[in-house]
Steps between C-alpha positions, in 0.01 A plus 500: 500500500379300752460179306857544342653500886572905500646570819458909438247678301588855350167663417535789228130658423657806325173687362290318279193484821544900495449514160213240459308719770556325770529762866741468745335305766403205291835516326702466835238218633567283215865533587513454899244166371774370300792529745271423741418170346877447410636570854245226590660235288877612638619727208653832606353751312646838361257745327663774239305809530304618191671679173497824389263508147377764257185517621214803597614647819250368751633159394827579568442629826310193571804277420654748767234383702488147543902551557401688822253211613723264426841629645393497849367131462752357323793673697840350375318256242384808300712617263469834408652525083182772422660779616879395334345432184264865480572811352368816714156453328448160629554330147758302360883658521590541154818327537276117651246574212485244245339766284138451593455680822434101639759252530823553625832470265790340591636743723169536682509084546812556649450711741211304617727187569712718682270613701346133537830346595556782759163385650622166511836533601379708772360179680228668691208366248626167376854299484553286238748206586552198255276212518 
């Protein structure tokens, strides 16, 4: 991003550190080092928070986790699609399920953009004007 002349950086870790065993604490440090090291070169910086995933439940309630750590950090360039995308048992919603309990369909995608452009539109993380 930074040799291509990015001017904003959208950071989406949705699960994959949960799964590969990674905890909480070294999961949000690797993400407060990258926007760290992007707000140093001038790129705003918006983090999506994790994704709901078909995984054993202490996993999912660490996804839950690093949310809460980040949230507070992050403020209004956190953006919080875990919860719209989850069913009550912290999984996938049916209806943003691809069909494997993963990766978002269409609809899910969707609703993440929305929820993306209302961060940005919102102006209190990053404005994007033209070049």
């Amino acid at each position: 991003a930074l040799a291509l002349g990015a001017r904003a950086l959208l950071v989406a870790f949705p699960s994959n550190d949960s799964a590969l065993g990674y905890n909480a604490t070294e999961t949000v440090a690797n993400l407060l080092a990258i926007r760290a090291h992007a707000q140093q070169h001038g790129l705003a910086v918006l983090v999506l928070s994790t994704q709901p995933r078909a995984l054993a439940a202490a996993l999912r309630a660490r996804l839950v986790e690093i949310d809460a750590r980040l949230a507070p950090v992050l403020g209004a360039c956190f953006v919080a699609v875990h919860a719209a995308l989850a069913a009550a048992d912290g999984r996938l919603a049916p209806h943003y399920d691809a069909g494997d309990g993963v990766h978002p369909n269409a609809a899910g995608h969707a609703l993440i953009a929305t929820l993306v452009r209302g961060a940005i539109d919102g102006g209190a993380c990053l404005r994007l004007s033209a070049p």
